[in-house]
Structure formats: C-alpha cells, structure tokens
C-alpha positions in Angstrom: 42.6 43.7 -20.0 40.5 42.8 -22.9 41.6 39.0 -22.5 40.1 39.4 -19.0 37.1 40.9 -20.0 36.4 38.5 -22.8 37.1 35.6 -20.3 34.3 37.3 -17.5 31.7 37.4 -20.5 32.3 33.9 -21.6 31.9 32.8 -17.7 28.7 35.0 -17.6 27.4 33.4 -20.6 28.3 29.8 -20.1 26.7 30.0 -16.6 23.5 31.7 -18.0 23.2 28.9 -20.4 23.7 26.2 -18.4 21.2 27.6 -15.5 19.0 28.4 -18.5 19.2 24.9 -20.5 18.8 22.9 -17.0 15.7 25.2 -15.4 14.0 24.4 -19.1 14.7 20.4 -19.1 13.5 20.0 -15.6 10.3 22.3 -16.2 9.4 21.1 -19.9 11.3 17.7 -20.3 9.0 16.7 -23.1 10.7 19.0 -25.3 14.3 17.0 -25.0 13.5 13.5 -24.7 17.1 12.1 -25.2 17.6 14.9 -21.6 14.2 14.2 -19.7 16.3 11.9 -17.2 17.9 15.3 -15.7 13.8 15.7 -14.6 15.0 13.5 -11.2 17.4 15.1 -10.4 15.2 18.5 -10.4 15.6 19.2 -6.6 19.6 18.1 -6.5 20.3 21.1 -9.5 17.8 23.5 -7.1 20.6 23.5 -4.5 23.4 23.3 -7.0 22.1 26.6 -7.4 21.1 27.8 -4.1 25.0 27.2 -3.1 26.4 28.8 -6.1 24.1 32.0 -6.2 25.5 32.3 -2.7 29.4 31.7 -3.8 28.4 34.5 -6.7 26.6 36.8 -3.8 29.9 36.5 -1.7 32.6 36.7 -5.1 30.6 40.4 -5.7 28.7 39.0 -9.1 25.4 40.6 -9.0 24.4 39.3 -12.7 25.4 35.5 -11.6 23.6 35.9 -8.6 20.5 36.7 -9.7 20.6 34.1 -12.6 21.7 31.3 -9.9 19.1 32.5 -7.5 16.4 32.6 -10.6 17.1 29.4 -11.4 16.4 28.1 -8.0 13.3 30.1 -7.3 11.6 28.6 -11.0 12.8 25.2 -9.4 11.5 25.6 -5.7 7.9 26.6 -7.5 7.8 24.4 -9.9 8.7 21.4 -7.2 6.0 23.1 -4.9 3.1 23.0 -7.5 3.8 19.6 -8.7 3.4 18.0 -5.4 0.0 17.1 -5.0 -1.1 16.0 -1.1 -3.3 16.9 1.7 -0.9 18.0 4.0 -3.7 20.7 5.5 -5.6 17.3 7.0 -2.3 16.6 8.7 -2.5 20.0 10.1 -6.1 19.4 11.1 -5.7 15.9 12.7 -2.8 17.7 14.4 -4.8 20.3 15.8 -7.6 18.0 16.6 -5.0 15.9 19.1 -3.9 18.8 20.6 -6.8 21.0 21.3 -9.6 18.7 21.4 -8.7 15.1 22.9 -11.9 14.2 24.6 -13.1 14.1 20.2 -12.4 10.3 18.9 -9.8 10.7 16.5 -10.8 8.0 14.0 -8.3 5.0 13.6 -4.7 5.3 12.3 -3.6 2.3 9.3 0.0 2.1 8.8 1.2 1.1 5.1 4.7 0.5 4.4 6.4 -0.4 0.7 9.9 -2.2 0.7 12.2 -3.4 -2.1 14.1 -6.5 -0.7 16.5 -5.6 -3.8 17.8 -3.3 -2.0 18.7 -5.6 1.5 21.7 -6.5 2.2 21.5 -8.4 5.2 18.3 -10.2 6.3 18.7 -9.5 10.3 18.8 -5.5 8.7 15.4 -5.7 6.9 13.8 -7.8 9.7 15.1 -4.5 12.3 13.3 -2.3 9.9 9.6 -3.9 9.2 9.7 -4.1 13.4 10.4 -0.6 13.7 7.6 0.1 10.9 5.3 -1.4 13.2 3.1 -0.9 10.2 -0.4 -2.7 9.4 0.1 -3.9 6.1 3.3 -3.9 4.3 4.2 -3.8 0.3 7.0 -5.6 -0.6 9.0 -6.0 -4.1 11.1 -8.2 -6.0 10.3 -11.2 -3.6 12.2 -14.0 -4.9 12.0 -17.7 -3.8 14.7 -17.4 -1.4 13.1 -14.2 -0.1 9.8 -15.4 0.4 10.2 -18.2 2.7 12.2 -15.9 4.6 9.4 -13.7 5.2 6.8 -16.5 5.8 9.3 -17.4 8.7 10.1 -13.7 9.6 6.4 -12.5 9.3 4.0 -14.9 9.7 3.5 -14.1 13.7 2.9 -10.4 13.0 1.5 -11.0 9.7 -0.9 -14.1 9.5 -2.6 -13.1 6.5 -0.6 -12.3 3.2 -0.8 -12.9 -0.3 2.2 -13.9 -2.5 3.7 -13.9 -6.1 7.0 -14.9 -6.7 9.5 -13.9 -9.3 13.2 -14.3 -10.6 13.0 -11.0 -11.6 11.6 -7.6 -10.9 8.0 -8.4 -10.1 7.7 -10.5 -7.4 5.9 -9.0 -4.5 3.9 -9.8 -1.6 1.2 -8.0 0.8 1.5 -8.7 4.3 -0.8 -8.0 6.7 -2.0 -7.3 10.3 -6.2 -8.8 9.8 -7.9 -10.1 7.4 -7.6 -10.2 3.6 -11.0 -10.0 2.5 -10.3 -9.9 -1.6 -7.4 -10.5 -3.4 -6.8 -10.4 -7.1 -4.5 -9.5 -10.0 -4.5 -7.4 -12.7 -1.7 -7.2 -15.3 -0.2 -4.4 -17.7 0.6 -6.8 -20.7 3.1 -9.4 -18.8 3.8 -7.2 -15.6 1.2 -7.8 -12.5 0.1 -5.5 -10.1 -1.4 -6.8 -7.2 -4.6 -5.3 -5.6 -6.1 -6.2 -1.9 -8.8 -5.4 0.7 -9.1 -5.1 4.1 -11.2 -4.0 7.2 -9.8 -1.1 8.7 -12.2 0.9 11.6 -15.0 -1.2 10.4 -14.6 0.2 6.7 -13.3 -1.3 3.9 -9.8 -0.4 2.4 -7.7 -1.2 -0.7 -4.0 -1.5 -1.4 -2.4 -1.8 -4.7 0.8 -2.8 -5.0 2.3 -1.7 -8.3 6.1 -2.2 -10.3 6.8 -0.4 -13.3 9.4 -1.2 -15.3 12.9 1.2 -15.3 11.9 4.2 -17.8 15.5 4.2 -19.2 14.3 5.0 -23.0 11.4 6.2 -25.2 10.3 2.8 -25.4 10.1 2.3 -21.9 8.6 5.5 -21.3 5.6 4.6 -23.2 5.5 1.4 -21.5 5.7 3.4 -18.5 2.5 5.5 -19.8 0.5 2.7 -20.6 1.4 0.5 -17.4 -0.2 3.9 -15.5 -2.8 4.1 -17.8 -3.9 0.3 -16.9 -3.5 1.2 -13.2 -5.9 4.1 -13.8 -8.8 2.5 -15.3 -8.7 -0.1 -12.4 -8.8 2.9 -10.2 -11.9 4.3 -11.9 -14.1 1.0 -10.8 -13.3 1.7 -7.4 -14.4 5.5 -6.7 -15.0 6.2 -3.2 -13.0 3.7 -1.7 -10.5 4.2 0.8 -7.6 3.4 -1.5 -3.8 3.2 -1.2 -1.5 2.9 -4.5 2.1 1.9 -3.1 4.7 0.9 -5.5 8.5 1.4 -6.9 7.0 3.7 -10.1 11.1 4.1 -11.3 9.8 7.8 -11.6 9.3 11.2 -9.3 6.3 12.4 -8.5 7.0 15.7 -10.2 7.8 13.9 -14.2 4.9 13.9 -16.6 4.0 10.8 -16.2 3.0 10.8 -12.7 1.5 14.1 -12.6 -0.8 12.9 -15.5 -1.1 9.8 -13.1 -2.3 11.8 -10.2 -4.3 13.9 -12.3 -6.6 11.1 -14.3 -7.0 9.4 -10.6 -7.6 11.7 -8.4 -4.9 10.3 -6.1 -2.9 12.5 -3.6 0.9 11.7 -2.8 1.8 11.0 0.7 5.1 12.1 0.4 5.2 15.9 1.8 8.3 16.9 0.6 10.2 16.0 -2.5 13.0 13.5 -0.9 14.6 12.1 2.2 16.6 15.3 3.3 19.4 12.9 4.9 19.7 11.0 1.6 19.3 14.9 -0.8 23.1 14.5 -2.9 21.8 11.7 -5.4 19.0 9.9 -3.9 15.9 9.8 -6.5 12.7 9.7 -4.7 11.1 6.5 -7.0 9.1 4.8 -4.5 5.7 6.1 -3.7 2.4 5.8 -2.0 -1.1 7.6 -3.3 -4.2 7.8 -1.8 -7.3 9.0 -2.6 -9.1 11.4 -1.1 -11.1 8.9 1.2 -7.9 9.2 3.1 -6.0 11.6 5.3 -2.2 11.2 5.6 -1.4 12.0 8.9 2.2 11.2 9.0 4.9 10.2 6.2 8.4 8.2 7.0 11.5 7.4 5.4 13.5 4.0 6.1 16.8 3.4 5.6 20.0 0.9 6.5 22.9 1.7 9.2 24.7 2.8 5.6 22.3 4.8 4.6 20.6 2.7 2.0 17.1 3.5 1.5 14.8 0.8 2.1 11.6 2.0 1.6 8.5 3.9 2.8 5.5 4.3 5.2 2.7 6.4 5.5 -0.1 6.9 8.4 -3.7 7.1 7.4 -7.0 8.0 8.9 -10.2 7.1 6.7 -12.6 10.3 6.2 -16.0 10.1 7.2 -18.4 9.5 4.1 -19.6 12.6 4.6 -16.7 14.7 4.4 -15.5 13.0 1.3 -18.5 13.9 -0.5 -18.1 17.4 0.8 -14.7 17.8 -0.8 -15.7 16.1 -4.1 -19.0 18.6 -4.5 -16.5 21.5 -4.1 
C-alpha cells in the first residue's frame, strides 16, 4: 500500500514538473537558451496536453487534469496574444461581399512564397504555382538548375521577374504578373534580401523577399536578431506603403525574435492561425508573410505536395484607402 502510494505521488509530481518546466520554456524561452528550440513546437505540446488532461479526466485524476488542462489553457493564450493580424478586416471585407455588392470592393493581389528545397518533382511544383494562381510569387533557394526551369515554366504567366542565384540557401527570385517598377538589394552582412515594386489598383506596392539563416545556436540567434534588425530599418524608410514581407524566417511567429520583429515594424502576420491544421504532429510553421497596415488580408492558404510536404504559402490582399490608414495610425 505504501509502495502504491509513493508510486501515485512520484507520477503526480513528475507530470507536474514536466507540464510546469515545458509551459515556462515555451512562455519565457529566454531564460533557457540551450531549451528555447521547444518554443516551436509550443502549439504541438498544447495538444499533448489537451489529449492527456482528457486521458486523466477519464482515468478519475482530478489533480492531473487540472494541471494537463492548465497547461493548455497558459499555452492556447499565450499562442492567441502572440499572433499579431487583422483578421477583423477579413471579417469586414467579408461582410462587405455579402451584404453590400453593388459597393466596389477594391482589388484583390495574390502573394505566394515557395522554397524549391523542398520539391521533389518539377511537374509537382509547376501543379502548385498554377493552382496559386497568385500575382507575384516569392521563391527560395533558386539554384542554377532551378532557375532556368522557372524561366521556361513561368515566363508566359510571369513576364516580368527578377533573379539571384545561389548554390546555397539564398537564391531567390520574384515573379510576377505586371510590371516591376524598382528592384534592388539590400544585404545583412553576406545574406541578400531582395526588395520590389509594383502597380497594384493604380497604387504602388512592395514585396520583400527575405532568408534568414537556421537559428540552430546562440550564434545564429544573434545573427538571426541582427538579420531582422537590418530588415527593420529598411522597413522604416518606407512608412505608408503598401508592403508585403514574405520569407522562410527559420522561426515562428510567436519566438522573441519575431514578435520583437513585428513590434519595431509595425507589420501584421497573415497567417490566422498558428499552423497548417492537416500538417499539426511536427510541422513548424517557419515561412511567413507580414504586411503592414496599408494592407488587408482577406484570405490566407497553405500549399502542400500529394505526400504532404509543405511547399509554401499565399496570402490575398486588398490595399486600404489612404484614408483609412491614417485613421488607424491616429488611433
């Protein structure tokens, strides 16, 4: 009897450790930086403990349960308030479609990001940018081999693109539906990041296309900091624009380093929820695209391989009026 009881208070206090330690690294992961990699897989431990708070509930464990279930709820909160995006315009452009269709509903601007590292069969990838349908495209580790093939694949679609090639990570390539009217290049140290404009309903509109390094260390977590610190001053000359960030930034958009990202720009992420919900059990949610407030994200979409393998992203955008933008900012 006592072996048994000593055996149920050893299981009630590994489990309130565990569910204790793995809440605290995912909230505060500054405080154990050898452990701050668990932050990505915030939302995967969240329904680790969803599922056993309800295996406790049903095994008659009222002090597990509510540790399980606590866990979750700090998670689900956490995740919530670290998510930064105007989903209420989505609801808005919604409501205007629906209830008032004689209003014009300004024009929509589809931008996709891919990473061709991830392909494994050309004909796959060239199925995917035609069901994107989108109006200009990101694209990432573009090697030599890869970017001929999407001069030949693209270039009916896409007459007008820009292109830098590389061996390695960071090659990459805009594609696009009209016009390029500026194109240049700004680097963190040796990494570039490539920034153009366009005309979309007779305003203008930016893309930058952005590749961070892997934060697998400390050292490339500062890296990591000062690569988003660049991008951010190149944000600041361009207040007011209708802007879209798109990149692989090899972190989620709830770490520290984004939401200090998001915060210094003033950039919203597209992304509505925290992952693909087909892809939940060990998919990290690396690839993003922010906007500024200039934009309203209509509609946000996931984009996969007949295996599964995630491909990239795309988002739908309608450009605020002027006015309204300056409305927000004042409040």
């Amino acid at each position: 009897m006592f072996q048994k009881t000593l055996s149920h208070q050893f299981t009630h206090l590994l489990v309130t450790t565990s569910v204790a330690l793995g809440v605290f690294i995912c909230v505060f992961p500054q405080v154990f930086p050898l452990l701050s990699w668990a932050v990505n897989y915030a939302v995967q431990l969240m329904l680790l403990l969803l599922v056993g708070g309800l295996f406790f509930l049903f095994s008659k464990q009222p002090r597990l349960t509510f540790i399980c279930f606590g866990g979750c709820l700090i998670l689900s909160f956490h995740l919530k308030f670290s998510t930064k995006n105007n989903s209420i315009d989505r609801w808005r452009n919604a409501i205007l479609e629906e209830y008032e269709p004689e209003k014009k509903i300004p024009t929509s601007v589809k931008v996709a990001q891919f990473n061709l590292a991830n392909i494994l069969e050309p004909a796959e990838m060239a199925k995917v940018f035609r069901e994107a349908n989108a109006d200009v495209i990101s694209i990432h580790e573009v090697t030599p081999g890869w970017s001929q093939w999407l001069d030949d694949s693209l270039h009916q679609a896409y007459p007008y693109h820009h292109t830098m090639v590389d061996l390695g990570l960071f090659g990459m390539a805009i594609y696009s539906r009209t016009p390029l009217t500026s194109v240049d290049t700004f680097y963190y140290e040796e990494i570039p990041n490539l920034r153009a404009c366009f005309q979309a309903d007779g305003q203008d509109m930016c893309i930058v296309s952005v590749h961070t390094e892997p934060a697998l260390n400390e050292f490339s977590k500062r890296r990591l900091v000062g690569h988003l610190e660049t991008i951010s001053a190149q944000i600041s000359r361009m207040e007011g624009m209708a802007l879209v960030v798109a990149g692989d930034f090899n972190a989620v958009s709830w770490s520290t380093e984004l939401q200090k990202f998001m915060e210094q720009t003033g950039l919203h992420q597209s992304r509505t929820g925290f992952m693909d919900i087909q892809r939940t059990i060990g998919y990290v949610p690396i690839d993003h695209i922010f906007h500024s407030h200039r934009l309203g994200c209509a509609d946000f979409a996931n984009f996969s391989d007949k295996s599964g393998q995630h491909l990239g992203i795309m988002a739908t955008f309608q450009i605020n009026p002027m006015a309204t933008h300056v409305k927000k900012t004042a409040q």
